[in-house]
Backbone bond lengths (Angstrom), bond angles and torsions (degrees), N, CA, C in turn:
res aa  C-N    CA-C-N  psi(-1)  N-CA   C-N-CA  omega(-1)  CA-C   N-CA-C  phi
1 X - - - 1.461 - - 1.524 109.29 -
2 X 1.170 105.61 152.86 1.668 105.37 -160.59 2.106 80.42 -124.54
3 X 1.886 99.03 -170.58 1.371 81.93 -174.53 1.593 109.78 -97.82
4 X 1.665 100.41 -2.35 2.034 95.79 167.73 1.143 130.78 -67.14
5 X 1.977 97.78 -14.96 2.118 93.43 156.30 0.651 101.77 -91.82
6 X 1.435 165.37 -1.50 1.420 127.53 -154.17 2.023 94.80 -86.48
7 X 1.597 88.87 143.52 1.427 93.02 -176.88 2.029 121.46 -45.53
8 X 1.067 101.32 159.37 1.630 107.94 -172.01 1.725 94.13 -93.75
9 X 1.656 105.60 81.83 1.459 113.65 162.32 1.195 119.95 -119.86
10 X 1.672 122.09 144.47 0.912 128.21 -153.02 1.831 106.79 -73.14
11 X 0.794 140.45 147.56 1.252 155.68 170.43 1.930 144.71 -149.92
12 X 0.793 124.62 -172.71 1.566 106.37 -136.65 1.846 81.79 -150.50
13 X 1.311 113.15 112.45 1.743 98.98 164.83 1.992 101.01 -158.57
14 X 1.569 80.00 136.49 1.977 83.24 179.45 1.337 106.20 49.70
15 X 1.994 137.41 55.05 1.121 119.58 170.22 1.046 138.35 82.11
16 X 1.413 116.95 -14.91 1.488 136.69 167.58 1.797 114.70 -122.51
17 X 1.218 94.33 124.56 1.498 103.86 168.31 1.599 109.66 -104.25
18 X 1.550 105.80 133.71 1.115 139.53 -124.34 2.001 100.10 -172.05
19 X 1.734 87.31 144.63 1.514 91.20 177.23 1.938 106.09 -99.41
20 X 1.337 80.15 149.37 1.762 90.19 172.36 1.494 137.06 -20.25
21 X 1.584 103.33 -49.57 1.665 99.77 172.62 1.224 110.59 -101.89
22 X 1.419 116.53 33.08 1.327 103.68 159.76 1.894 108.45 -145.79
23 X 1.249 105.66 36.53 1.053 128.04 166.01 2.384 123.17 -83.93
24 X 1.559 90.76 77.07 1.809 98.19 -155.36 1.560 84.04 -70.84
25 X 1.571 120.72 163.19 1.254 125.57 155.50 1.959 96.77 -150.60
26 X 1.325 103.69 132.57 1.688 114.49 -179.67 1.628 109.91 -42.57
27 X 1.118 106.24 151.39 1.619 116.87 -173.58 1.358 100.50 -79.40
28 X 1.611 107.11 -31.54 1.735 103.89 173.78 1.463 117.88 -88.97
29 X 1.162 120.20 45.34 1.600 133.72 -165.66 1.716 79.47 -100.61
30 X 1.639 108.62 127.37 1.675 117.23 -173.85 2.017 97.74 -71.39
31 X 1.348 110.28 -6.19 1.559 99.01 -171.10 1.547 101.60 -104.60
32 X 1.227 117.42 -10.23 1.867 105.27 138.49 1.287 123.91 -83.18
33 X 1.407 141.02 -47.81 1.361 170.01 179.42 2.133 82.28 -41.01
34 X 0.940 104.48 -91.65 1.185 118.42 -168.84 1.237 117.35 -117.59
35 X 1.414 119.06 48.22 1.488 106.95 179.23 1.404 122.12 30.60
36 X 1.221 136.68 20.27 1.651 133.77 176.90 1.385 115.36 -83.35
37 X 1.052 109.27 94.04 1.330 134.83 -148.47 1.973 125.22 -158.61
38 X 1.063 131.91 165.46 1.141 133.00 144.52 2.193 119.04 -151.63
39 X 1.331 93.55 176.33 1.591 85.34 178.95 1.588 119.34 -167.91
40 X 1.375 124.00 164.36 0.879 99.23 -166.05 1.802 115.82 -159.81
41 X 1.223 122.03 148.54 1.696 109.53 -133.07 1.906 87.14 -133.91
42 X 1.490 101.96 106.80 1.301 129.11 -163.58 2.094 99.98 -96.59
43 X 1.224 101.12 93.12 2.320 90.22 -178.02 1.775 90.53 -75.07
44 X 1.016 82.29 137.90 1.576 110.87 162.26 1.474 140.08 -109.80
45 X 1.459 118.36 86.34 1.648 124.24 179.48 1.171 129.64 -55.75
46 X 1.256 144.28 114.70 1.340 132.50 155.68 1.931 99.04 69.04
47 X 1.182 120.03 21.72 1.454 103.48 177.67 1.558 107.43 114.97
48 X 1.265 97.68 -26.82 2.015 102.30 -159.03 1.606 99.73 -117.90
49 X 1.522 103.61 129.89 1.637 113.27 -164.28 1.816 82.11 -81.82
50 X 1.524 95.87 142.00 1.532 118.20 179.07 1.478 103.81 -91.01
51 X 1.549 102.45 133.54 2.128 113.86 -171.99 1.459 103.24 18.19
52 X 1.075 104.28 87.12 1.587 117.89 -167.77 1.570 85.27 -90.93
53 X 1.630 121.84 -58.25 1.562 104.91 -165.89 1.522 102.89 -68.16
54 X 1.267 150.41 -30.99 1.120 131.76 162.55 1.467 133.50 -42.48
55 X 1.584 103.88 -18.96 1.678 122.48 -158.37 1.904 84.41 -87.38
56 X 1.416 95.62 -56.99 2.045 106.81 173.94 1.436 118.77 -56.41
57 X 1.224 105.86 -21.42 1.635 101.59 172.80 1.344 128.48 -82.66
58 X 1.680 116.52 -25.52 1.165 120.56 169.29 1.590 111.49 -85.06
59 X 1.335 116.87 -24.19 1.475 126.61 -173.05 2.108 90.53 -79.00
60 X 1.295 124.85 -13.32 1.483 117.66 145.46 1.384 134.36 -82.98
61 X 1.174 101.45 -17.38 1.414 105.99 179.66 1.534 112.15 -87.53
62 X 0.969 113.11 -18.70 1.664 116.78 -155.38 2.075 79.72 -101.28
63 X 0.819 120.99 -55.79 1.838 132.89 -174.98 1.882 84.14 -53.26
64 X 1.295 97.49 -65.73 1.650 82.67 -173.11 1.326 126.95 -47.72
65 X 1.784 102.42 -39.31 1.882 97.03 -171.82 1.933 110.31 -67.24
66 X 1.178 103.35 -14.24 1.747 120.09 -161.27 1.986 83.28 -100.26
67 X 1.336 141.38 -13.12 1.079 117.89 -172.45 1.704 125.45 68.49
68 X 1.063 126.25 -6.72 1.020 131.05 156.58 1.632 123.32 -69.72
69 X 1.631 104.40 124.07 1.492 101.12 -174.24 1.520 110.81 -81.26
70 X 1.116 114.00 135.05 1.814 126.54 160.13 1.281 114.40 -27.35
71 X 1.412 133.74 123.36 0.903 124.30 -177.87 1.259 119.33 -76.98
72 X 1.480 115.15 -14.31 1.330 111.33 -131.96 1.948 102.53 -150.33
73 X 1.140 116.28 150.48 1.744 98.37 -163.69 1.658 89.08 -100.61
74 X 1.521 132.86 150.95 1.363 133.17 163.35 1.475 122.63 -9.79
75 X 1.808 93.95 -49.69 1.924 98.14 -164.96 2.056 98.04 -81.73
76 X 1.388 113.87 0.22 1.565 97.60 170.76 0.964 82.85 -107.40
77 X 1.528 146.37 -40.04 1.420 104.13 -163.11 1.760 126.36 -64.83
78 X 1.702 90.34 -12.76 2.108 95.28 179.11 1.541 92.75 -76.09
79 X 1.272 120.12 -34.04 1.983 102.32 -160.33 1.602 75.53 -79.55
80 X 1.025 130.58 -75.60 1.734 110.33 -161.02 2.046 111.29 -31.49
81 X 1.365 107.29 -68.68 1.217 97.35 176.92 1.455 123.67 -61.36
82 X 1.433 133.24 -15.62 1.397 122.00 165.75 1.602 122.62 -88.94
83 X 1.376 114.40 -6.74 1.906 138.33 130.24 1.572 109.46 -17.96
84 X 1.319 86.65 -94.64 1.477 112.24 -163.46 1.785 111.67 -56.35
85 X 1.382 107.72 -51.78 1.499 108.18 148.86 1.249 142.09 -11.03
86 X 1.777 105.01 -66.95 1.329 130.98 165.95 1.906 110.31 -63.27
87 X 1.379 101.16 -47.03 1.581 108.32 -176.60 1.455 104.59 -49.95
88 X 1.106 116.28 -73.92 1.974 114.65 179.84 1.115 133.30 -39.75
89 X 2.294 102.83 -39.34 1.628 98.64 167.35 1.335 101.94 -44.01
90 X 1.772 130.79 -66.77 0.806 142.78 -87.89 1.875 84.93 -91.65
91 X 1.492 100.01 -47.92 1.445 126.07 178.89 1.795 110.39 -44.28
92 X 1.431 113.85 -40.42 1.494 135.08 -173.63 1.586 93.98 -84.97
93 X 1.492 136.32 -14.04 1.355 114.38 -163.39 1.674 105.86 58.04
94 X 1.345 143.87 87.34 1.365 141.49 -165.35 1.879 100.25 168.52
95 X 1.083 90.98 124.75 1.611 109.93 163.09 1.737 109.82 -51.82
96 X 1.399 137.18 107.40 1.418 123.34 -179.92 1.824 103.49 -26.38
97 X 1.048 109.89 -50.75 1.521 84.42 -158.72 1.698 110.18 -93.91
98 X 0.750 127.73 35.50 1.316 148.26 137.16 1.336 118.24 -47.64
99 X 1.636 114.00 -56.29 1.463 133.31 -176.00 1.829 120.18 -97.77
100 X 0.917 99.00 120.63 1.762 114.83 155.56 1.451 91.85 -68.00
101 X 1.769 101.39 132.94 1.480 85.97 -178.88 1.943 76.09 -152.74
102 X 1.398 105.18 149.75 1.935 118.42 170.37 1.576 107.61 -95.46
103 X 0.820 141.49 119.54 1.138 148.57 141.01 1.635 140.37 -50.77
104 X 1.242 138.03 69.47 1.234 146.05 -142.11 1.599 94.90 -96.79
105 X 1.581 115.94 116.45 1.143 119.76 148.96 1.903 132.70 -121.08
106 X 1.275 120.50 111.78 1.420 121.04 164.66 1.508 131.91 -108.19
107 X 1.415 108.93 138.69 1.473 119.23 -159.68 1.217 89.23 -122.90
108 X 1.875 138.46 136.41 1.029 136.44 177.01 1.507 99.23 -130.55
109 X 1.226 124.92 169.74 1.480 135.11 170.14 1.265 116.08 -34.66
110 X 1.352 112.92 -56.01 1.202 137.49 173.17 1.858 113.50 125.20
111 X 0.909 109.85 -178.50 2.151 117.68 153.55 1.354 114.28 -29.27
112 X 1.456 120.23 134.30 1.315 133.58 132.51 1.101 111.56 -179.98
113 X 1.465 111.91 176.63 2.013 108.97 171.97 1.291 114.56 -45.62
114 X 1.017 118.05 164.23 0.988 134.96 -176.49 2.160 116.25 -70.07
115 X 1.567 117.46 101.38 1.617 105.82 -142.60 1.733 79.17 -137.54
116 X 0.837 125.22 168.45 1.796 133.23 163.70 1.407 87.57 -122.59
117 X 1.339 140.95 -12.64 1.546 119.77 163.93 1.533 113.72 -89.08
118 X 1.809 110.70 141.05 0.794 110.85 174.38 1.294 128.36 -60.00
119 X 1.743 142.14 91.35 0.950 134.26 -173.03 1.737 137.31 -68.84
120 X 1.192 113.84 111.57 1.942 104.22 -170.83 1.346 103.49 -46.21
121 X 1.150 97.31 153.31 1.525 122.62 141.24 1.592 116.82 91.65
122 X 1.318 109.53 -8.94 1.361 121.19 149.73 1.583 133.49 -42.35
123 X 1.722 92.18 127.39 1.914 81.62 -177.91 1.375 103.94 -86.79
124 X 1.921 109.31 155.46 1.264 112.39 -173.75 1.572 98.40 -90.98
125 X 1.563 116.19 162.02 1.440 128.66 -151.42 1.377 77.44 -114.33
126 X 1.237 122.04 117.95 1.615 138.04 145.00 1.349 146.92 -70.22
127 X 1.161 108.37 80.70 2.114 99.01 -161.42 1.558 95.58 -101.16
128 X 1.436 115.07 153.95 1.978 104.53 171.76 1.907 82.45 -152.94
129 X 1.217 88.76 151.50 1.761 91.27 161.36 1.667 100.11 -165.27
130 X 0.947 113.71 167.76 1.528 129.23 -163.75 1.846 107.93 -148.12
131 X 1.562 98.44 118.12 1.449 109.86 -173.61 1.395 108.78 -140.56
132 X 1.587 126.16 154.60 1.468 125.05 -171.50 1.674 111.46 -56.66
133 X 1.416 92.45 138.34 1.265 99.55 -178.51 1.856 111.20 -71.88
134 X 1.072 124.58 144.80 1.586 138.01 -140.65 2.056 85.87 -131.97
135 X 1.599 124.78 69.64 1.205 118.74 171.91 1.394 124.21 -50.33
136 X 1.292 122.63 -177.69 1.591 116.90 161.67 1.710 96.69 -79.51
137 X 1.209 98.63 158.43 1.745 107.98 172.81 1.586 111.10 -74.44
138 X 0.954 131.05 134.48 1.284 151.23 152.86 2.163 99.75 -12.98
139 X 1.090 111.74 -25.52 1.523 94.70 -154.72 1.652 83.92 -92.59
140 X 1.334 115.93 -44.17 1.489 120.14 175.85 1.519 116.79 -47.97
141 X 1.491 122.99 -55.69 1.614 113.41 155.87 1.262 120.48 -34.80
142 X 1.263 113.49 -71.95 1.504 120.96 -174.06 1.564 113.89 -45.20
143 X 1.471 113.39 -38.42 1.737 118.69 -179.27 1.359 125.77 -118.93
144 X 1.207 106.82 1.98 1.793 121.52 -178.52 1.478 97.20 73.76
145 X 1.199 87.49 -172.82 1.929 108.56 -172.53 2.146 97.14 -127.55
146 X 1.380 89.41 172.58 1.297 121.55 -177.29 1.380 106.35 -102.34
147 X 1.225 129.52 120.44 1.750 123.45 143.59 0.949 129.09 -141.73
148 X 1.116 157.32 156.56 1.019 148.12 165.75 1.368 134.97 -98.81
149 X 1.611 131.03 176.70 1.842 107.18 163.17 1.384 130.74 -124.78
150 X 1.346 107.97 -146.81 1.737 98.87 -156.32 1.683 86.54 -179.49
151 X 1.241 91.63 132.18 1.507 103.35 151.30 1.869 142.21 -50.00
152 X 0.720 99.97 93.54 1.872 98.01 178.19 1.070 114.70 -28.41
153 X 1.499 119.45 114.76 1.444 131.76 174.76 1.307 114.56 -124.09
154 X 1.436 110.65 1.22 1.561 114.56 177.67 1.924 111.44 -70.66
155 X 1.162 98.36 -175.67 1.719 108.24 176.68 1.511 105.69 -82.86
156 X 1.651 91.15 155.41 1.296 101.23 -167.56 1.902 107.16 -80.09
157 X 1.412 119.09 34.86 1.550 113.41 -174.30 1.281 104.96 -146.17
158 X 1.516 99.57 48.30 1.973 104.24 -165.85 1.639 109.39 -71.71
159 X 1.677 109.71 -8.77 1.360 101.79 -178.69 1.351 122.58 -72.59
160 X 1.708 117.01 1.95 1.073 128.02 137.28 1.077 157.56 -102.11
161 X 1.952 115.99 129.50 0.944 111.86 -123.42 1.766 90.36 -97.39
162 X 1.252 113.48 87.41 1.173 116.11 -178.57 1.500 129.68 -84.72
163 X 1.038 126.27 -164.19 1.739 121.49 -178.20 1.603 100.72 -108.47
164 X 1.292 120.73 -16.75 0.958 107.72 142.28 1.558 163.33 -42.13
165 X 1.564 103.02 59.17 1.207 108.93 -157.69 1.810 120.50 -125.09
166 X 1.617 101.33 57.57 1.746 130.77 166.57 1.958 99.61 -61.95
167 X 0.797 108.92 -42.63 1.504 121.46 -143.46 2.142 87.38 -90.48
168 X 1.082 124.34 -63.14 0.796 120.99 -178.94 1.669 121.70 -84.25
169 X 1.171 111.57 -25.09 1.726 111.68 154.12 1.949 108.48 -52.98
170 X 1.160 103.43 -42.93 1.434 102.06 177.33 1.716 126.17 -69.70
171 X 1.147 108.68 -15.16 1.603 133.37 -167.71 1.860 97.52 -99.34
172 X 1.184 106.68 -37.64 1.531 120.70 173.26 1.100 114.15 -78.51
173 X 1.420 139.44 -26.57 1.136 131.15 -148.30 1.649 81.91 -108.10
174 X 1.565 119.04 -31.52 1.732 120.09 -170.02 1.486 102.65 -47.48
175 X 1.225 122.64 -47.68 1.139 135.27 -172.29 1.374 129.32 -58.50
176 X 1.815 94.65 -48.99 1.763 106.98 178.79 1.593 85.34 -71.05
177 X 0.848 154.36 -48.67 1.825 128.60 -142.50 1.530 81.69 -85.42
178 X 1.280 157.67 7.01 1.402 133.62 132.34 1.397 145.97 -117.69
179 X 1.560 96.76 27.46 1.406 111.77 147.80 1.885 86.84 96.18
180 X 1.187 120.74 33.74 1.280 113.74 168.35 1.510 121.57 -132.11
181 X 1.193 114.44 169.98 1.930 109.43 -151.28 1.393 110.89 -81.90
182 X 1.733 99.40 -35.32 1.573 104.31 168.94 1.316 118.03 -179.50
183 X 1.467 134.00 165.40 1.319 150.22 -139.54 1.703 110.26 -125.72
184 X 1.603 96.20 90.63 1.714 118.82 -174.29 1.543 84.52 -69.44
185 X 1.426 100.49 134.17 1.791 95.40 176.90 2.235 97.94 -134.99
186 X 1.322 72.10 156.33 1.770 81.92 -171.43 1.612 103.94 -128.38
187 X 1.815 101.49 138.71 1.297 99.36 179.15 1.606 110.38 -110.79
188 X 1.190 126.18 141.40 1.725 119.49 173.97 1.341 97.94 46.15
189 X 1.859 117.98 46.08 1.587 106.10 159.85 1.765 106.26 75.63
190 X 1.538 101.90 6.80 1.755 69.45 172.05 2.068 83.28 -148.82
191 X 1.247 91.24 172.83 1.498 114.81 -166.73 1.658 107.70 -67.78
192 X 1.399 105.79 126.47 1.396 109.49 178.77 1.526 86.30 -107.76
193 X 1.514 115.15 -106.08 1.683 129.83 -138.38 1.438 121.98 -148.56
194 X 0.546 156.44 48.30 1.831 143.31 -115.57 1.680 94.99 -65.64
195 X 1.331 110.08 -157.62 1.819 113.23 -151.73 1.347 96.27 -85.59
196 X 1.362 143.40 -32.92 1.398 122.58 -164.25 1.612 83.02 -146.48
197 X 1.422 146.31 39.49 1.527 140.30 -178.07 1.471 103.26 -159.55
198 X 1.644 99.03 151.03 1.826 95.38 150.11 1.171 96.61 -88.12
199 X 1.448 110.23 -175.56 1.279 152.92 -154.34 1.800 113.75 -127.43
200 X 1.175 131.58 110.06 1.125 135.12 -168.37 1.637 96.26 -124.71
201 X 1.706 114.54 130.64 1.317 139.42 -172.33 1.529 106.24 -89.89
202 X 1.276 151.25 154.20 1.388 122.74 144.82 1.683 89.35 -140.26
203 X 1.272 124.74 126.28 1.230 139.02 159.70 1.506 137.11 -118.63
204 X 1.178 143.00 93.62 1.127 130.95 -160.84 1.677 113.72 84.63
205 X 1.101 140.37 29.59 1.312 148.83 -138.01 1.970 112.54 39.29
206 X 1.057 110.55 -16.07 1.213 97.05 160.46 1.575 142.00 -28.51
207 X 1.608 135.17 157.84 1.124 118.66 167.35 1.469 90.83 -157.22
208 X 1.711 85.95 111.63 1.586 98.23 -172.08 1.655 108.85 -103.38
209 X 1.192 117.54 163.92 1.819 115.34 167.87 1.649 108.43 -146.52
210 X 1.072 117.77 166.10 1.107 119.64 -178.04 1.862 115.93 -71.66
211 X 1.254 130.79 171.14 1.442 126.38 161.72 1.277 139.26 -56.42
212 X 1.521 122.98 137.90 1.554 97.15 -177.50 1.311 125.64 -74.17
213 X 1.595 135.94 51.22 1.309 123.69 -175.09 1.882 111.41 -89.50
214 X 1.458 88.90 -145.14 1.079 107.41 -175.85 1.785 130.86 -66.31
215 X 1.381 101.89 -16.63 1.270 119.08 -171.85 1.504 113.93 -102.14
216 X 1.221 108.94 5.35 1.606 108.34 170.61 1.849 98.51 -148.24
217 X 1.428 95.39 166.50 1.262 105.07 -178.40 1.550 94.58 -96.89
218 X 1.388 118.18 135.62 1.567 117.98 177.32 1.923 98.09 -91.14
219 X 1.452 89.73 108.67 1.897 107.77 161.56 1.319 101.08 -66.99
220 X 1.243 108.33 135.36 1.196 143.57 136.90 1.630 114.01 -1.85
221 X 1.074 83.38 -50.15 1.597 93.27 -175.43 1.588 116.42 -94.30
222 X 1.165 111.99 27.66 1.046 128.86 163.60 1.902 122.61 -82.73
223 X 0.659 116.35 -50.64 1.436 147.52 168.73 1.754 104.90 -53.23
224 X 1.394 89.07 -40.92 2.275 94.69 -157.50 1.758 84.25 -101.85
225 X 1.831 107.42 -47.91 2.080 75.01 173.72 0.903 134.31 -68.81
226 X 1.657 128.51 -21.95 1.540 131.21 178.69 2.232 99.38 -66.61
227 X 1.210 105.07 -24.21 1.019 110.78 -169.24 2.191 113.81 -63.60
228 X 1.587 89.41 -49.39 1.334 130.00 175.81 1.457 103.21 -74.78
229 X 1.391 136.47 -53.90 1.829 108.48 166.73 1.388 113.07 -60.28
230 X 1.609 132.80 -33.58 1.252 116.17 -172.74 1.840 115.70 -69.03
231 X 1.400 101.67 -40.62 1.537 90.64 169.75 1.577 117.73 -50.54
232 X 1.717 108.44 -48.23 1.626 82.83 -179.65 1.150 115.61 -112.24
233 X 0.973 120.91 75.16 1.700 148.32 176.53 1.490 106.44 44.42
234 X 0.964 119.61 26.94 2.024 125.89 -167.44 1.531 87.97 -76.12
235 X 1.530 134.09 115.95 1.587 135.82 145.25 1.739 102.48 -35.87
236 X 1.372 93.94 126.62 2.106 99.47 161.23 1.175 104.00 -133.85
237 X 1.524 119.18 140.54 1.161 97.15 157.28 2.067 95.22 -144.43
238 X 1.606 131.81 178.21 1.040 135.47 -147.84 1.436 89.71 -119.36
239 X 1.279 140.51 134.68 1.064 131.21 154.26 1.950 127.73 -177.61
240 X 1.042 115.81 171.44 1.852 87.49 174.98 1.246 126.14 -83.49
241 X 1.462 93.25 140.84 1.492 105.95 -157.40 1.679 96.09 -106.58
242 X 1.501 108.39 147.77 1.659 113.55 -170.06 1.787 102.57 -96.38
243 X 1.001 132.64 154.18 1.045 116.80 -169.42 1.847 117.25 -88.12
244 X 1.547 108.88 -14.72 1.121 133.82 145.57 1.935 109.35 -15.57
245 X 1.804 87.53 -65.03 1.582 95.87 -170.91 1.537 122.35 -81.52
246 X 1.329 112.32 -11.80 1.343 112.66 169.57 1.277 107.90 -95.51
247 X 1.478 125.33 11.28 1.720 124.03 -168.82 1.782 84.51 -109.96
248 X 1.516 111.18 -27.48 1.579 92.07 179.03 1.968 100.88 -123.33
249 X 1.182 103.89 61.85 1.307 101.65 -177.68 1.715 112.32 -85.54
250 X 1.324 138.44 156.03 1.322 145.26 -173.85 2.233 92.42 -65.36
251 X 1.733 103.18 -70.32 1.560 117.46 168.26 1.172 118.75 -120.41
252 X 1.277 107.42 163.25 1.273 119.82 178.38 1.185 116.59 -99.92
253 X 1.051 157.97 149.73 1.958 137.41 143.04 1.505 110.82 -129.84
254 X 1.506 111.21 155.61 1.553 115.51 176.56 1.432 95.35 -120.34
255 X 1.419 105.59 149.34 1.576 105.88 172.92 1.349 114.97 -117.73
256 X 1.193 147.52 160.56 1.394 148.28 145.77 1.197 126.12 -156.84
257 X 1.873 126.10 -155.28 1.783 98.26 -174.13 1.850 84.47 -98.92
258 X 1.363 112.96 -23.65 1.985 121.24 -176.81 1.923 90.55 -57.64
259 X 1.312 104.37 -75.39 1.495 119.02 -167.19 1.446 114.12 -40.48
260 X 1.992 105.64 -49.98 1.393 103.26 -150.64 1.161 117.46 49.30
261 X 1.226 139.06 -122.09 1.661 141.40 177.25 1.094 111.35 -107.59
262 X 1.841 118.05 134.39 1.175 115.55 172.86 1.380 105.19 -145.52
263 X 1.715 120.71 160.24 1.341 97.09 -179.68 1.486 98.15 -116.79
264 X 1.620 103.18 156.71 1.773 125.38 -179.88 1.658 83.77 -71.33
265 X 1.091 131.10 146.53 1.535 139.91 153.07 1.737 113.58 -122.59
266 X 1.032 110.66 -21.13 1.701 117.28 -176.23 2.187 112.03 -140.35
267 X 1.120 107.49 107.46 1.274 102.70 -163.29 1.918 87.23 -111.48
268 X 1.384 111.55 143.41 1.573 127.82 -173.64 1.833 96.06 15.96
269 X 1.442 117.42 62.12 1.659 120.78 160.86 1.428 104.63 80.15
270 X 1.271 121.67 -17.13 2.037 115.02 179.13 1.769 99.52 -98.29
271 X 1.228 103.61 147.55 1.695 125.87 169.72 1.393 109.65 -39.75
272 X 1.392 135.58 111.92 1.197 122.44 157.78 1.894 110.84 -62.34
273 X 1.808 134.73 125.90 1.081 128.68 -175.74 1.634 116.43 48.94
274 X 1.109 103.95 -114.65 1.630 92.52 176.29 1.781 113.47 -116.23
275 X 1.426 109.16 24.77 1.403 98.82 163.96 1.456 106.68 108.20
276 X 1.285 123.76 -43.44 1.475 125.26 175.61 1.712 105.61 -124.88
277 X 1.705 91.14 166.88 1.629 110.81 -153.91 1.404 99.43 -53.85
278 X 1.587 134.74 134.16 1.409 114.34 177.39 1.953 106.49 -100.78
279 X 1.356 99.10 -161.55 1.577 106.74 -155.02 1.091 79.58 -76.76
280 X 1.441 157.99 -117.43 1.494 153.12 -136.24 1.445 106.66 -21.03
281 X 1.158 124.87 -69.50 1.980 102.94 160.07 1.281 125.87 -37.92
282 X 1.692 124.41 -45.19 0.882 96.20 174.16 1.865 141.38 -101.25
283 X 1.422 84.26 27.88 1.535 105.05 168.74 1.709 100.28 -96.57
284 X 1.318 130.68 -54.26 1.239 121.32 -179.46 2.042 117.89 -59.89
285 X 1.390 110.27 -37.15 1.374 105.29 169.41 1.698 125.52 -63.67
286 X 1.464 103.76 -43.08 1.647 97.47 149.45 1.508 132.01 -50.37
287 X 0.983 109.85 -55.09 1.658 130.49 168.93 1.771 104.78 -20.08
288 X 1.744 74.89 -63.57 2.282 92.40 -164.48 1.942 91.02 -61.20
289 X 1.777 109.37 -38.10 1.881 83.53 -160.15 1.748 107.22 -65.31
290 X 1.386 102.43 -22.73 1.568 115.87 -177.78 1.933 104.45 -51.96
291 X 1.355 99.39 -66.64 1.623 100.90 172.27 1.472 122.62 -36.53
292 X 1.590 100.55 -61.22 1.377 102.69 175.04 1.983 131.43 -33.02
293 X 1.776 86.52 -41.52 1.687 80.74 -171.31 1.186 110.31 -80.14
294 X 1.463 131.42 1.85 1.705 147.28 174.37 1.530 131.77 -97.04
295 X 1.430 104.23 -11.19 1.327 125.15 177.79 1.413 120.59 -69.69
């Protein structure tokens, strides 16, 4: 695909909104050059961006660890994202809330020669676009998914959520060439993140996850599931997990803003528990549609 297909969606870059194939960005832009970059992927319900200030808080944290200043204060980044929102209904013929819609935003260093030092004073390059959100299918809830794992080979600073993403396109792709949804990966024997999800434990009715450090990117949904076992009395707690215990876990679950909740049912070809999604998923996937209509 070249950029005269790429579909005619509305999009947002350096201050100008602008459609998709004609959205230019410099070849010396450091977030091709070197991926120096970060970004960040806002789901949108019925019209209304979901824990949006949570979505802005990591989209500071991740700008902060990279040194790149924010372009942009909270209250533009909602009129930009409640913009672009409106732009796609508008593009689809559809009332915003008609549409589930993702919200894609990346902020890179910006232009210059070509330097491995971070250079001051550069403006950061702003691209955002917003397209229907693409759920899991109905048959995957109902029966879980397949994945398998893999050893962590990514960098040791995954809690940023950078554009840097060689390491986990490769961890994703392990998976698609055997027909599975995605690639739970473990570092030194214990549970990191798989390629595009966390990782949710459930043992004993438990629902455990790993820590928020450095070695995983903390989802979003970190915050809203610990939030979601305490309403319905589900024990959580955060901690390292052996890979032992996720090889004999009761469920599995993946989280994301695409996924929301999903359950592992088949991990490298053996039954996760007894093979289908158990009740702690499906108390937490109710949970999330409950949030949703309050967000």
């Amino acid at each position: 695909m070249n950029a005269s297909e790429l579909p005619n969606l509305p999009c947002y870059l350096n201050g100008e909104f602008t459609t998709l194939p004609n959205a230019k960005v410099s070849v010396m832009d450091r977030g091709f050059i070197f991926g120096d970059g970060v970004y960040e992927v806002v789901p949108v319900y019925a019209g209304r961006p979901f824990r949006f200030d949570e979505h802005m808080a990591r989209l500071d944290r991740s700008l902060g660890e990279l040194r790149i200043a924010n372009p942009h204060t909270r209250e533009q980044w909602r009129s930009l994202v409640d913009r672009l929102v409106q732009a796609y209904a508008g593009s689809a013929d559809k009332n915003p809330a008609e549409i589930d819609q993702i919200v894609y935003i990346q902020v890179t260093r910006g232009v210059a020669m070509r330097d491995h030092v971070m250079l001051p004073g550069l403006v950061p390059t702003l691209f955002a676009i917003s397209n229907r959100m693409n759920p899991p299918a109905q048959k995957d809830r109902r029966e879980g998914v397949a994945c398998i794992t893999a050893d962590d080979f990514r960098w040791k600073k995954a809690h940023i959520k950078s554009v840097s993403l060689a390491g986990a396109v490769f961890a994703r792709q392990m998976s698609a060439d055997v027909g599975a949804l995605e690639t739970v990966m473990f570092r030194d024997g214990f549970l990191s993140e798989a390629a595009a999800s966390n990782v949710w434990v459930v043992r004993n009715g438990k629902v455990m996850g790993v820590p928020k450090d450095n070695l995983v990117l903390e989802g979003i949904r970190f915050g809203l599931i610990e939030s979601l076992c305490r309403d319905a009395g589900i024990p959580f707690e955060l901690r390292r997990i052996a890979r032992e215990e996720v090889l004999g876990a009761d469920e599995l679950i993946l989280s994301s803003a695409t996924k929301e909740v999903l359950p592992i049912t088949s991990l490298d070809g053996k039954p996760v528990g007894n093979g289908r999604p158990g009740p702690i998923y499906e108390k937490l996937y109710a949970g999330y549609q409950r949030a949703k209509q309050t967000s």
